[in-house]
N, C-alpha and C positions, 0 to 999 in steps of 0.2 A: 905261100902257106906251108908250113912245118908239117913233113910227115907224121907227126902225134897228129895234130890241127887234120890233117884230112883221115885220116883211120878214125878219129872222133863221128866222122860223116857218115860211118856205118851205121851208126846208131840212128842217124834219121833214118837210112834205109828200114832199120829194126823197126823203128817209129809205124812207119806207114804198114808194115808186112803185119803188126799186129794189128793195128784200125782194121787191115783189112781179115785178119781171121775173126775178130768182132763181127766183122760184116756175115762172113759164110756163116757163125752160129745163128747171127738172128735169122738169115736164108734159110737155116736146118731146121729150125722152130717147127715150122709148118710139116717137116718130113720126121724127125726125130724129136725124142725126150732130151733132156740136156743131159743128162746121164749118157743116154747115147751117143753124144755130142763126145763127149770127157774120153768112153771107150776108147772109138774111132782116134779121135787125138788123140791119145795114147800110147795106144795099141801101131799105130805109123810111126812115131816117134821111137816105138821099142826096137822095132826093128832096124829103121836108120842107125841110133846109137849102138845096136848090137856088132852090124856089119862097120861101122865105126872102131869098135873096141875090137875087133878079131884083126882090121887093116891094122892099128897100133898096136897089138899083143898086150893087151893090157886086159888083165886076168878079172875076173867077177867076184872071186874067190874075199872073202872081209871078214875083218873079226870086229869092226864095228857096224855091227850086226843093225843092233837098238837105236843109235842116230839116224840110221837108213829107214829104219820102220816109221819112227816119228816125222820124219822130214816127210816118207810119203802120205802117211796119215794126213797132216796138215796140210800137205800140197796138196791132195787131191779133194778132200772136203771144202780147199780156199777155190780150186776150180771148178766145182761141181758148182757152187753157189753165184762164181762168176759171171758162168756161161748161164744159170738161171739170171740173173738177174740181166744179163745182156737181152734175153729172149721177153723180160718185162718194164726196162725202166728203158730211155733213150738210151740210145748206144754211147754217147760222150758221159754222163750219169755215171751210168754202170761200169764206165772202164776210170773215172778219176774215184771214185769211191773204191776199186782195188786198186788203186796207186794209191792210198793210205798206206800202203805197206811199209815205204822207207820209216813214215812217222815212225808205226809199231815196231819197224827193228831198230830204232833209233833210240824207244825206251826201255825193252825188253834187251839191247847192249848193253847200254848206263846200267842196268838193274845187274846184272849178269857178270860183269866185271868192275860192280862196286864202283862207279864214276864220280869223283865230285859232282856236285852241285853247280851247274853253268846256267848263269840268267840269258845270255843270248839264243843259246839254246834252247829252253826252257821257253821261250817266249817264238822261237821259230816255230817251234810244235802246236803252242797255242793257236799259232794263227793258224795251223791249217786244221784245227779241229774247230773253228770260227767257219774258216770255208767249209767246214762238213756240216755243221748247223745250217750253214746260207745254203747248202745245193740241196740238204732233204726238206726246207721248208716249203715248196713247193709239192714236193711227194706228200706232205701231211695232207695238201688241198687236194689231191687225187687218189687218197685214199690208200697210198702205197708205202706206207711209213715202215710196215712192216718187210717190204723186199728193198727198200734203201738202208735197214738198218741190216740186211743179210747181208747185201753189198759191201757193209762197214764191216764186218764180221769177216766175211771172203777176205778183204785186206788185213786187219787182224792176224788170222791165220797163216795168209801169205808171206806177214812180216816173221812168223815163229819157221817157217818153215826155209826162212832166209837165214833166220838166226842159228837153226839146223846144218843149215848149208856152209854157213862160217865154219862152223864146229868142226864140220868133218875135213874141213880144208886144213885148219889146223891139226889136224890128226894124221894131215898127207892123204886122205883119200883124192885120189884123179877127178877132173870135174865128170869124165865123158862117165867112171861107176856111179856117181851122186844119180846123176842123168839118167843111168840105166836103170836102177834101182826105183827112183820115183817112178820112170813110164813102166816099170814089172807092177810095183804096188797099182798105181791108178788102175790099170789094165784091167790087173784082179778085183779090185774092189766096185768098180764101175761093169764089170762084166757079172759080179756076182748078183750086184744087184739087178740088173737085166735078166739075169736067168731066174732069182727067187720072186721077181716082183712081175715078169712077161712083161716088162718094156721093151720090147724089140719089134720094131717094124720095119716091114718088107721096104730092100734098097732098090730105088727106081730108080730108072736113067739119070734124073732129076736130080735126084738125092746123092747119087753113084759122085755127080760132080759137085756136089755142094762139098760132099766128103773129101774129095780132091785135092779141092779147093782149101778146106779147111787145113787137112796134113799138112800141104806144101806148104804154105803161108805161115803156119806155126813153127815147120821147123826151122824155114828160110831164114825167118827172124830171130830165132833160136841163133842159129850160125852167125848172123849180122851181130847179133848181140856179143856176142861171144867174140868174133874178132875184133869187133869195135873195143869193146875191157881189155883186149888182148895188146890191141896196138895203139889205143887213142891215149887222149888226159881222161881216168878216170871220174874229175870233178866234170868233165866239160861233156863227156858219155854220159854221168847218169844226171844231169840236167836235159842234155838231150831226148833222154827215153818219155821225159811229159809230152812229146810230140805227140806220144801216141791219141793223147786227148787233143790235139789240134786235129789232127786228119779225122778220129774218129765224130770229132764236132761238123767237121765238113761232110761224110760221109752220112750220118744222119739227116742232115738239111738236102742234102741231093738225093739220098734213095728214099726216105721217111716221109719227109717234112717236116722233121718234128724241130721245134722251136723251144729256146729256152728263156728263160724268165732274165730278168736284169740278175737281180739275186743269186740265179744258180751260175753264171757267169763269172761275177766276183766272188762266188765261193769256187769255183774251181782253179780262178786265179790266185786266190788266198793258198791255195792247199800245194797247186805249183811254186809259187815263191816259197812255202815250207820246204817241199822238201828238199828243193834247189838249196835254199838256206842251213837245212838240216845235213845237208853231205856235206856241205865245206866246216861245218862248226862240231861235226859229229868227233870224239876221241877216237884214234885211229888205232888200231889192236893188231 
């Protein structure tokens, strides 16, 4: 195995590290609002990447002020709705409906740098908006059409706030500012709402490590992610990252029960072979 071939394997580790901070949210449900949830992840994540940026001397200081505010605006409303809909729909559900995301930055590129017109293309994206039909057909029947189409929406977002993320890299901004700047926005915005709305409940031992739980896992994966693009085949890393919907499917069935329909199975497959399809066919900028 080629050293790209095994740095790619970070990415399953990434895989499983976010299944399992899916997991710590739905655990927080019962102790925290999801907003709380967003803080806490946050507000750990600020600090790590701060102590990060002073080890490399890599200054905060930007004059692309305006990409920084948008990318968090969108990042943090695409994870506010995330971790809600993790805390209402099954956990496999809730995490392939924001892996929509590559779709949306896949149309929102083509649109943004004027793309010809690609029928393979064009027809990879269809089918996983086919899979997104198949997995909320089942929500229609349990009355939750409305938190599987937040879910769609959360990915949506997610894919603008990637397309964000492109932007500013082009621009030369460092990943570890992009990073700092989103967990400063989330922080702010998710703590403001806590303080004007009195969502804040008392942290119990309980909760003390669901929170823990939550940080490490997110950032771990964070990191995994990040060396995986760093050192793997980019095509063969972000095919890899659909794991997160395999573990988080296993993950459900063992701590939940929850069970899913034939239907939301081949819509989740339909939406993995997209975006698998959709990276290797996507124009490369």
């Amino acid at each position: 195995m080629t050293p790209k071939s095994m740095g790619s394997l970070w990415m399953l580790a990434a895989g499983l590290l976010f299944a399992c901070m899916g997991v710590f949210v739905k655990l927080g449900a019962a102790h925290f609002s999801h907003v709380e949830l967003v803080f806490y992840r946050s507000f750990f994540g600020l600090l790590l990447v701060y102590a990060i940026l002073r080890r490399q001397q890599v200054s905060i200081a930007t004059t692309h002020w305006r990409p920084h505010l948008w990318r968090g605006i969108s990042g943090t409303v695409a994870l506010a709705l995330f971790f809600y809909c993790i805390t209402a729909l099954p956990l496999a559900t809730a995490i392939t409906l924001n892996y929509t995301a590559p779709l949306f930055l896949t149309i929102l590129t083509m649109l943004v740098f004027k793309d010809k017109f690609n029928l393979p293309l064009t027809i990879a994206i269809a089918l996983g908006f086919c899979g997104v039909v198949l997995l909320l057909h089942p929500t229609l029947e349990r009355d939750q059409l409305t938190t599987g189409l937040l879910g769609l929406i959360s990915g949506f977002l997610a894919g603008v706030a990637y397309l964000n993320v492109k932007q500013l890299g082009m621009m030369g901004e460092p990943a570890t500012r992009v990073v700092f700047y989103f967990s400063l926005i989330a922080s702010i915005c998710s703590g403001a709402w806590m303080l004007f709305f009195g969502e804040v409940h008392a942290i119990t031992q309980q909760g003390f490590a669901i929170l823990l739980g939550l940080g490490a896992t997110a950032t771990l994966a964070q990191l995994s992610m990040t060396h995986a693009y760093r050192v793997g085949k980019t095509l063969v890393v972000g095919s890899m990252a659909y794991s997160t919907i395999i573990f988080a499917s296993l993950f459900g069935m063992l701590l939940w029960d929850e069970v899913l329909t034939a239907s939301s199975w081949l819509g989740m497959t339909f939406i993995v072979a997209s975006g698998v399809l959709s990276l290797r066919l996507s124009p490369k900028h």
